[in-house]
C-alpha positions as CSV (number, residue, x, y, z in Angstrom):
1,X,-30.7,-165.4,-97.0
2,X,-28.2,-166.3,-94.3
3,X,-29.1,-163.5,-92.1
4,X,-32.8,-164.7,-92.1
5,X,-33.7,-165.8,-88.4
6,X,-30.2,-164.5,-87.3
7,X,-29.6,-162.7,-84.3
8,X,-26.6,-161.0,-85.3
9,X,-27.9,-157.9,-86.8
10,X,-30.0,-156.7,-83.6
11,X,-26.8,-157.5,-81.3
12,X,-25.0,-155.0,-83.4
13,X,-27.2,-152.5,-83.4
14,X,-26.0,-152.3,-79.4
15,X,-22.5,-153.1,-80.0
16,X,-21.7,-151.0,-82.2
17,X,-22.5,-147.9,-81.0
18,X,-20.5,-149.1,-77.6
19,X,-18.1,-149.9,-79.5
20,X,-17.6,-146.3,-81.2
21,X,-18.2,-144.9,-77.5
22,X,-15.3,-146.8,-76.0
23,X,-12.8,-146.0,-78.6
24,X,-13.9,-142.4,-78.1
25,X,-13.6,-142.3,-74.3
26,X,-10.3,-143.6,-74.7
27,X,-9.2,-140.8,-76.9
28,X,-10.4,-138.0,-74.7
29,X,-8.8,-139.9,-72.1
30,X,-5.8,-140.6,-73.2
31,X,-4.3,-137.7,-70.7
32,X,-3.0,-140.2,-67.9
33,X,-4.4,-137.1,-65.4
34,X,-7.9,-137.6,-66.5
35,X,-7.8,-141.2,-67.2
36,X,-6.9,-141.5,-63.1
37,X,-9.5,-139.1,-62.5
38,X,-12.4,-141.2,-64.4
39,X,-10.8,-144.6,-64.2
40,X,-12.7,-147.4,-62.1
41,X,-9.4,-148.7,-60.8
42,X,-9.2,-152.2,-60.4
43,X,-11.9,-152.0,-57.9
44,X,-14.4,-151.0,-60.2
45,X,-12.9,-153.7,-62.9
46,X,-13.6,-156.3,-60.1
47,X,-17.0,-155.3,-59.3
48,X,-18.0,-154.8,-63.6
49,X,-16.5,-158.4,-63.1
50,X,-18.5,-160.1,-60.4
51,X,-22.2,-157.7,-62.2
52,X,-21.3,-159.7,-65.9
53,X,-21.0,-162.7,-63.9
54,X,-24.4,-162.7,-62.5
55,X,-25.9,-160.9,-66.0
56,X,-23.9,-163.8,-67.9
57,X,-26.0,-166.8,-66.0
58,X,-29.5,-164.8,-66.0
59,X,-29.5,-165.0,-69.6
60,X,-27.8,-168.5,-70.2
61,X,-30.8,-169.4,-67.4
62,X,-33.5,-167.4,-69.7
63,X,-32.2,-169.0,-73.0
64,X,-31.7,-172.5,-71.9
65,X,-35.6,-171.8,-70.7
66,X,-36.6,-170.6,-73.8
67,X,-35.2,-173.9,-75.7
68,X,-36.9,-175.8,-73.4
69,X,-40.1,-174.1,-74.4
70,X,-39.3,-174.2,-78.1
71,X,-38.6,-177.7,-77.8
72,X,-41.4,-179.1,-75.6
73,X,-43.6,-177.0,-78.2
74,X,-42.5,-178.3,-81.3
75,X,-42.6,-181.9,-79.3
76,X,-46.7,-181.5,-78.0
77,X,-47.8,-181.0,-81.8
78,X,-46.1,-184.0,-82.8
79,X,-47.8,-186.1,-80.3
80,X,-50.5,-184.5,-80.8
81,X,-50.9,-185.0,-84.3
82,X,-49.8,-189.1,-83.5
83,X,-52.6,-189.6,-81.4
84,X,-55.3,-187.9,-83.8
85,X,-53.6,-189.9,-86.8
86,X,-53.8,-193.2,-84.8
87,X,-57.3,-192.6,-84.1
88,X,-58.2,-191.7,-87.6
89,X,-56.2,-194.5,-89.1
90,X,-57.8,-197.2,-86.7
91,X,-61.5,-195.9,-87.8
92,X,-60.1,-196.5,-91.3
93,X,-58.8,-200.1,-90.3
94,X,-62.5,-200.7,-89.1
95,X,-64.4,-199.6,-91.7
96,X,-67.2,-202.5,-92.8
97,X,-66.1,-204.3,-96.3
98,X,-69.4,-205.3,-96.9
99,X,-71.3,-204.1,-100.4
100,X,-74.5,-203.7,-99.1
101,X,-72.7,-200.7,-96.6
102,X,-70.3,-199.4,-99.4
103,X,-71.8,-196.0,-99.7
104,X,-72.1,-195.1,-96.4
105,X,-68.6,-196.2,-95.7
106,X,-67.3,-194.1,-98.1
107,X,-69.9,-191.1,-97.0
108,X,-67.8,-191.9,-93.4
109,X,-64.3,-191.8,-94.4
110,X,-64.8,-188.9,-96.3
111,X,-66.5,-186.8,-93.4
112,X,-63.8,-188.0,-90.8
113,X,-60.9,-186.8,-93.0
114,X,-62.7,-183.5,-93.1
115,X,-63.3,-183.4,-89.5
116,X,-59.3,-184.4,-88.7
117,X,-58.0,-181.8,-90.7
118,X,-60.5,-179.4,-89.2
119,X,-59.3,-180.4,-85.7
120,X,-55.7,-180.3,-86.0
121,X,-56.0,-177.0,-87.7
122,X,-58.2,-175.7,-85.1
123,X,-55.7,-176.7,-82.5
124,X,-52.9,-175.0,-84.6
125,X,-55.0,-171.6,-84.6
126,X,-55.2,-171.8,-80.9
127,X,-51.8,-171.6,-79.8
128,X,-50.7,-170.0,-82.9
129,X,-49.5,-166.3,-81.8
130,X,-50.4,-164.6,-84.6
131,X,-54.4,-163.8,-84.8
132,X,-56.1,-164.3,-88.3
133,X,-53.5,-166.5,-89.0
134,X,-54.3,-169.1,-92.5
135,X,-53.8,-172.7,-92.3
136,X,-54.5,-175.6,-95.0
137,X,-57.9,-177.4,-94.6
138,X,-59.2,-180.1,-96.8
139,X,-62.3,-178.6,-98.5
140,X,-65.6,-178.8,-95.7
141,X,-67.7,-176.6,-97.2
142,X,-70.4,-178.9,-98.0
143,X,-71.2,-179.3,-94.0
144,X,-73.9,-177.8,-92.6
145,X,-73.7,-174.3,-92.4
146,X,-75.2,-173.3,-89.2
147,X,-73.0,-175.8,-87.8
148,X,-70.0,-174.2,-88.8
149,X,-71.2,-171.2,-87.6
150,X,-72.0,-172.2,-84.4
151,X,-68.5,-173.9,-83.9
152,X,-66.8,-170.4,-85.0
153,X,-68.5,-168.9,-82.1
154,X,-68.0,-171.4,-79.8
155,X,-65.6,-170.9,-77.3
156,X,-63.5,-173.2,-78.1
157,X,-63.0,-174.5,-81.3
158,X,-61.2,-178.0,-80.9
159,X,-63.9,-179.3,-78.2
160,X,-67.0,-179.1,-80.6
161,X,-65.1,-180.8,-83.9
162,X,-64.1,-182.8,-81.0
163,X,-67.5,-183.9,-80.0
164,X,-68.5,-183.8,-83.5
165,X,-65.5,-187.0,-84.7
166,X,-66.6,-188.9,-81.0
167,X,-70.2,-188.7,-82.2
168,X,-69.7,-189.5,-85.8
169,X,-67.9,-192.5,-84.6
170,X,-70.6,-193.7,-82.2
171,X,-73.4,-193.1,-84.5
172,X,-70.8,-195.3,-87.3
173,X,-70.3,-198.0,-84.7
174,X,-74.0,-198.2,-84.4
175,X,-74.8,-198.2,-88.0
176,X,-72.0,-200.9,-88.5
177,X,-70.2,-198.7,-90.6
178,X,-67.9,-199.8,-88.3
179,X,-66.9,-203.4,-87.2
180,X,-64.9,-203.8,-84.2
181,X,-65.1,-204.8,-80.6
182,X,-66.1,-202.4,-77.9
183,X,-62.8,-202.7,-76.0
184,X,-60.9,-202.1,-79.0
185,X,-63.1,-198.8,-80.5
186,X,-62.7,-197.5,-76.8
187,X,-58.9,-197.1,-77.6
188,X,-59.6,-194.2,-80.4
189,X,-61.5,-192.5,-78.2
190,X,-58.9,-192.2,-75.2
191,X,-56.3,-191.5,-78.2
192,X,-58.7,-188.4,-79.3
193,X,-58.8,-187.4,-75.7
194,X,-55.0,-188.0,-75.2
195,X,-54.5,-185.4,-77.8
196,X,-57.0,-182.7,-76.0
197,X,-54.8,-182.9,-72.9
198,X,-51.7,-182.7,-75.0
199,X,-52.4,-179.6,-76.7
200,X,-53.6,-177.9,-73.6
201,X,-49.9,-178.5,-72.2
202,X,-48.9,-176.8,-75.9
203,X,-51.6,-174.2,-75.0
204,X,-49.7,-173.4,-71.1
205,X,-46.5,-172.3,-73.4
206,X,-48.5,-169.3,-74.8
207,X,-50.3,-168.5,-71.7
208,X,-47.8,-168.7,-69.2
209,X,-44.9,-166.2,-71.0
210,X,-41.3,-165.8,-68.9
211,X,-42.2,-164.2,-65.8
212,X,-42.4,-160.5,-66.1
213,X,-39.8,-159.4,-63.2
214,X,-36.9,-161.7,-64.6
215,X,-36.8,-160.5,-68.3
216,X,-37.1,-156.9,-67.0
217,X,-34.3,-157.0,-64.8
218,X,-32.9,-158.8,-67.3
219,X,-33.1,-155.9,-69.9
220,X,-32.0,-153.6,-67.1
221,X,-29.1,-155.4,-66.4
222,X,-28.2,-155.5,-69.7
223,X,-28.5,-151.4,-70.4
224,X,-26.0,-150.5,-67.4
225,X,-23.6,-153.4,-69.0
226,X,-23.2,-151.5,-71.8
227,X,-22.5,-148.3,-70.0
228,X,-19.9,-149.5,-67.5
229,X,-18.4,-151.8,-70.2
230,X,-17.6,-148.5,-72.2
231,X,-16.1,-146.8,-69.6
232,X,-14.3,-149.6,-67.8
233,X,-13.1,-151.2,-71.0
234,X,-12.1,-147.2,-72.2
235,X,-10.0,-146.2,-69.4
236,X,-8.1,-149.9,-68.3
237,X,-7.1,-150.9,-71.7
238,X,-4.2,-148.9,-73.2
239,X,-4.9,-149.4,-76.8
240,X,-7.5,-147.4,-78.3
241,X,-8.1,-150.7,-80.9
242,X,-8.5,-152.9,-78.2
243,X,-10.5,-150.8,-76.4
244,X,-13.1,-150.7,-79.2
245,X,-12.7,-154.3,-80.2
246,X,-13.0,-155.8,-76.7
247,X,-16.2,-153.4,-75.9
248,X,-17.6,-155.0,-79.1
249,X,-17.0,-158.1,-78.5
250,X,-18.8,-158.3,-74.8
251,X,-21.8,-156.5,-75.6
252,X,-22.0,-158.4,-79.2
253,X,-22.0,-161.6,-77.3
254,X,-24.5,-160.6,-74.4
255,X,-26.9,-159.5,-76.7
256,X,-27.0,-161.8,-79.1
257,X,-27.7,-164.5,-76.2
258,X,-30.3,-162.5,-74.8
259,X,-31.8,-162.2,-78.4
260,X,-31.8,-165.9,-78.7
261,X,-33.9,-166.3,-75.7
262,X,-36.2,-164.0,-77.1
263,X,-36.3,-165.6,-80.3
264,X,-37.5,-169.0,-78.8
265,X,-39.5,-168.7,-75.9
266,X,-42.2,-168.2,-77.8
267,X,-42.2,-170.8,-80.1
268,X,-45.9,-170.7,-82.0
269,X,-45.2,-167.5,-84.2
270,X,-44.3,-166.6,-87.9
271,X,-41.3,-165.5,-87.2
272,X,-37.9,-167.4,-88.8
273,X,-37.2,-169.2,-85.8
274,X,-40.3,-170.4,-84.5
275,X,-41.8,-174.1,-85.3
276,X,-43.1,-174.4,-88.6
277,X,-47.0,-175.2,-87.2
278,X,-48.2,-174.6,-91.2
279,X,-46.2,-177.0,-92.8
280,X,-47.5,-179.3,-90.1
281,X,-50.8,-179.0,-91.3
282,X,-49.6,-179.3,-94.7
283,X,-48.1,-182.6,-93.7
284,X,-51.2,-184.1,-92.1
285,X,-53.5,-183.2,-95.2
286,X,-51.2,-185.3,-97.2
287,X,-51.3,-188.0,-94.8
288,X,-55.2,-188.0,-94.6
289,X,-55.6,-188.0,-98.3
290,X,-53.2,-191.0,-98.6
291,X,-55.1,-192.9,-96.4
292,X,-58.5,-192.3,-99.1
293,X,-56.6,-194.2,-101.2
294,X,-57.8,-197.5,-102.3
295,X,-53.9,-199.0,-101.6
296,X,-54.1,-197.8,-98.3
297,X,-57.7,-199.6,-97.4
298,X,-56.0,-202.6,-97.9
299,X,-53.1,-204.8,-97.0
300,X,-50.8,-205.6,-99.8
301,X,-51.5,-209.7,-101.4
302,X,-48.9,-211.8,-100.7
303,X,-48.1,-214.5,-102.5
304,X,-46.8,-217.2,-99.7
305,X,-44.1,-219.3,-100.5
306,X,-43.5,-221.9,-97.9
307,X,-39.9,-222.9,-98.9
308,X,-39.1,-220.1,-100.3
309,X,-40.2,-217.4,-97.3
310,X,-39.8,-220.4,-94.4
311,X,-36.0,-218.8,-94.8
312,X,-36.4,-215.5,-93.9
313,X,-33.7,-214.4,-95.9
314,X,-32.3,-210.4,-95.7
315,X,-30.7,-207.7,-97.7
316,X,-29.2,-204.3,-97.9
317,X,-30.8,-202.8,-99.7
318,X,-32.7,-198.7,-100.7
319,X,-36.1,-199.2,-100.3
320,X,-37.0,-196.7,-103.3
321,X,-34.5,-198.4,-105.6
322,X,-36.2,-201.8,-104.6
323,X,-39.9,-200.3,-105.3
324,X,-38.7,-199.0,-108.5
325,X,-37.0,-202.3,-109.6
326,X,-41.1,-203.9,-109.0
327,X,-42.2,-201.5,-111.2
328,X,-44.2,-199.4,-109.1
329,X,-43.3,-195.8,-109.8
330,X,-44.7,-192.1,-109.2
331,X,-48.5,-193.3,-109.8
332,X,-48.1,-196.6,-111.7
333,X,-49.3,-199.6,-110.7
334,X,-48.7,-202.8,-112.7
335,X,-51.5,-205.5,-113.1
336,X,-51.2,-208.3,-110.6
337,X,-49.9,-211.3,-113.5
338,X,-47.4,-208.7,-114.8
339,X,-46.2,-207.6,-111.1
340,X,-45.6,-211.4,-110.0
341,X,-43.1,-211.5,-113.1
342,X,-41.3,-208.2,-112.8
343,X,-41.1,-209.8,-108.5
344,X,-39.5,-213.3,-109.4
345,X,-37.1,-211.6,-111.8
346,X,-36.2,-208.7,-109.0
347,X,-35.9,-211.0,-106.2
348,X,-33.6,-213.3,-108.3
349,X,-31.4,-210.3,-109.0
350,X,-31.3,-209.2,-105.3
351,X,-30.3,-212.5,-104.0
352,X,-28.8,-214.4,-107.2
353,X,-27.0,-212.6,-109.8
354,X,-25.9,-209.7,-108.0
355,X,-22.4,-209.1,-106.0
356,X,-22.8,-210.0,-101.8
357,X,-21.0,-209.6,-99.3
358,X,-21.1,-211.3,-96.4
359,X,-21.1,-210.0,-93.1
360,X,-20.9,-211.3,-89.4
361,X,-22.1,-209.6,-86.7
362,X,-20.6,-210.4,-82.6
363,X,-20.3,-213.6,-82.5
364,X,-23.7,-214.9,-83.7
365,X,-22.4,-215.7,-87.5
366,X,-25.2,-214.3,-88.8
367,X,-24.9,-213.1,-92.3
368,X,-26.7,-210.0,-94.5
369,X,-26.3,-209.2,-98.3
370,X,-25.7,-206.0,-99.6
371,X,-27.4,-205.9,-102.7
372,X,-26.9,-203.4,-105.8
373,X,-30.5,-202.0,-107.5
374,X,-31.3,-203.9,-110.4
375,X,-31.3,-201.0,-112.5
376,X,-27.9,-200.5,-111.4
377,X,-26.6,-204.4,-111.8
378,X,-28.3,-204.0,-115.6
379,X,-25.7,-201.6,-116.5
380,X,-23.0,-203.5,-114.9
């Protein structure tokens, strides 16, 4: 719906109505006798001036505040959720390949990814506005249940699933679950604690609202505009239509601005306009199970070619298109003697049989390719 999120309908629900009152001033003041008798004058045209200046930069200064916050919000939960992904990932990266520790590895991964989503989601609830709020976790049930109850009760949520991924990690490293140097496993943990102090700056957003005094003499403001705009606007303007139209079109804009403000300064709600914190979640369960996967474990084999890759050659080219021309599609993987074919027959279409152009860029002469998809050069 394009009035979902909009502003527009609150701000006429006050200019209308000033609208109507305007138009009807002017009509019962259309005697010149009683318009000079309740007319403002010019003075009181100058003064409604200089009190919409000062109204007019109150709200730009609230709304340019409240985008701030909206911004800075949205910008905390995506560092927050980079540092917690980087730590999980490196975990990942340093997960043991022997057999003999297989199970456990696998016992590991599978308890982190848990504990992740847990976190994130916890952090999410806590400066998430709206109490009782849902998010998407991947299934924990299988913890221990007095566990889970105690964290519930704890106060504060994020600090014991915390604990719990610092200790799980320890207690990996000294199992040798996990294979890497001190120096570099002390880097996940300052990227787990990174993300506590980033979501307690997320946290300050919620707790620390605009100050009370400015938006209430902000609102006041805004009531005694709409008065003296009716009357000013009523009995200097000679035309009833413009009288109505200009009225509208003052208090329209005001309130809409102010509205706007409103809308963002609180940026951890359900409402239209505020940051979409469950898709978030959404998006870092997708990203944790990808990382299960037994492609992601691993570093794609390479089959070196000295002469061939000693070159370095590039090409324009859409990455998807390219995957596809491989072979590899929605959940298809090709063996590895039937990928090296499909390869040598796609690389010799990129760079052999297919129209280039050359282009040079400065003054350095170097030269790219832009390259059609194979599927599209077959039907060429």
């Amino acid at each position: 719906c394009a009035l979902k999120g909009s502003v527009f309908p609150k701000a006429v629900v006050w200019a209308l109505p000033c609208s109507l009152v305007s138009a009807g001033l002017h009509w019962l003041l259309s005697d010149e006798n009683r318009s000079r008798a309740v007319g403002a004058g010019d003075v009181g045209a100058s003064v409604l001036g200089g009190f919409t200046f000062i109204l007019g930069f109150l709200i730009v200064f609230r709304s340019q505040q409240a985008y701030s916050r909206w911004w800075e919000g949205g910008t905390l939960l995506q560092q927050l959720r980079g540092e917690w992904f980087n730590a999980f990932s490196s975990c990942m990266a340093f997960c043991n390949n022997s057999e003999a520790k297989k199970h456990q590895v696998e016992v590991f991964e599978h308890k982190l990814v848990r504990l992740v989503s847990m976190l994130y989601g916890a952090a999410l609830s806590q400066v998430s506005e709206t109490s009782g709020t849902c998010f998407e976790f991947v299934e924990f049930s299988d913890f221990d249940k007095g566990s889970l109850d105690f964290m519930a009760q704890s106060h504060d949520r994020c600090e014991i699933v915390l604990q719990w991924i610092q200790r799980l990690i320890y207690e990996a490293n000294d199992a040798q679950v996990i294979k890497v140097a001190p120096p570099i496993l002390s880097r996940v943990y300052n990227q787990l604690g990174n993300g506590i102090v980033i979501l307690n700056n997320a946290r300050k957003i919620n707790d620390f609202p605009i100050p009370f005094p400015l938006a209430q003499m902000i609102t006041v403001m805004l009531i005694l505009h709409w008065g003296l705009t009716a009357v000013v606007v009523a009995t200097s303007v000679e035309q009833g239509f413009w009288a109505a139209f200009i009225s509208f079109a003052v208090i329209f804009s005001f309130w809409s601005i102010h509205y706007i403000g409103e809308e963002l300064e609180q940026p951890f709600g359900d409402d239209p306009n505020d940051l979409p914190i469950h898709e978030m979640q959404v998006d870092l369960n997708a990203s944790l199970r990808d990382m299960l996967h037994e492609r992601a474990r691993q570093a794609p084999e390479f089959r070196f070619n000295r002469e061939k890759h000693s070159k370095l050659e590039v090409a324009n080219l859409n990455l998807d298109d390219c995957i596809r021309g491989l072979g590899i599609e929605e959940g298809h993987y090709v063996d590895a003697q039937e990928q090296e074919g499909i390869v040598e027959l796609h690389m010799h279409n990129m760079l052999g049989d297919v129209r280039s152009q050359a282009a040079v860029h400065g003054g350095g002469g170097q030269q790219t390719q832009e390259v059609v998809p194979p599927t599209a050069a077959q039907n060429m």
